[in-house]
C-alpha positions in Angstrom: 66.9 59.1 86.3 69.7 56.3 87.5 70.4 54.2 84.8 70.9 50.3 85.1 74.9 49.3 85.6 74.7 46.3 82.8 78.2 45.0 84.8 76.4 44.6 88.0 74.1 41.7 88.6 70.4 42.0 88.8 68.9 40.5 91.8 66.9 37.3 90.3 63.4 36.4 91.2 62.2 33.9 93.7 60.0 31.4 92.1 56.8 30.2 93.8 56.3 26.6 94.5 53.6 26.8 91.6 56.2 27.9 89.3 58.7 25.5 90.1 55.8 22.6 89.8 54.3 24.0 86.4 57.6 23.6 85.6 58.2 20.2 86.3 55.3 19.1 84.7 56.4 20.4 81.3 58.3 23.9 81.6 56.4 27.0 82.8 53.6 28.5 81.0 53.1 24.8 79.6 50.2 23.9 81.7 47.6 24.1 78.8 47.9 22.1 75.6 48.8 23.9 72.8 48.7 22.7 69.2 51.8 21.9 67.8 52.9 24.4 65.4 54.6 24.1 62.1 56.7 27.0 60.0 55.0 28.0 56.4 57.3 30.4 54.0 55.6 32.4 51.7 57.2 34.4 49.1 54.7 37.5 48.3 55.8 40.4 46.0 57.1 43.4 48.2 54.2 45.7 47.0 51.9 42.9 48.1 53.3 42.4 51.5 53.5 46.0 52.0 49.3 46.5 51.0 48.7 43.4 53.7 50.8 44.7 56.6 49.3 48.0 56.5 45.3 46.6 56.1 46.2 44.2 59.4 47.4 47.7 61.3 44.7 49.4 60.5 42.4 46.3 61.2 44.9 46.3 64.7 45.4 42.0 64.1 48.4 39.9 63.1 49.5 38.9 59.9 50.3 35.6 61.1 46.5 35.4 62.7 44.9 36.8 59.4 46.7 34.7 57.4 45.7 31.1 60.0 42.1 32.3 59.1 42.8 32.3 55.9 44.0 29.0 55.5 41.3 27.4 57.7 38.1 29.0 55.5 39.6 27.7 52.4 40.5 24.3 53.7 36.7 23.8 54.4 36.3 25.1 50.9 38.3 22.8 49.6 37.0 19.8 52.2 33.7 20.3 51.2 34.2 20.5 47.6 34.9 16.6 47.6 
């Protein structure tokens, strides 16, 4: 199996005139509107991280998605508790 020389360079892709236009419209891949997204820290006990890692594996979904869920059932808890 030839490995890759790192020191030579690769030849670079030709884009498409789609690419280049998505692109200019807002960066590539940026042709659908996205929610703006916002970073939330939590600081969980190790053992208690641990326990929710392995139950997302074994349910094969994210933390992060589990976690969105989460938050949006219990703010329509809390919503509707007014």
């Amino acid at each position: 199996m030839a490995r890759k020389n790192p020191t030579k360079p690769q030849p670079k892709k030709q884009l498409t005139s789609e690419e280049i236009a998505s692109f200019v419209r807002g960066g590539a891949g940026q042709d659908t509107e996205k929610p703006k997204m916002a970073r939330l820290t939590v600081d969980l006990p190790r053992e208690t991280h641990r326990r929710f890692k392995i139950a997302c594996t074994i349910a094969d979904t994210r933390m992060n998605y589990e976690i969105r869920r989460f938050i949006e059932r219990r703010c329509a808890e809390l919503e509707a508790s007014r």
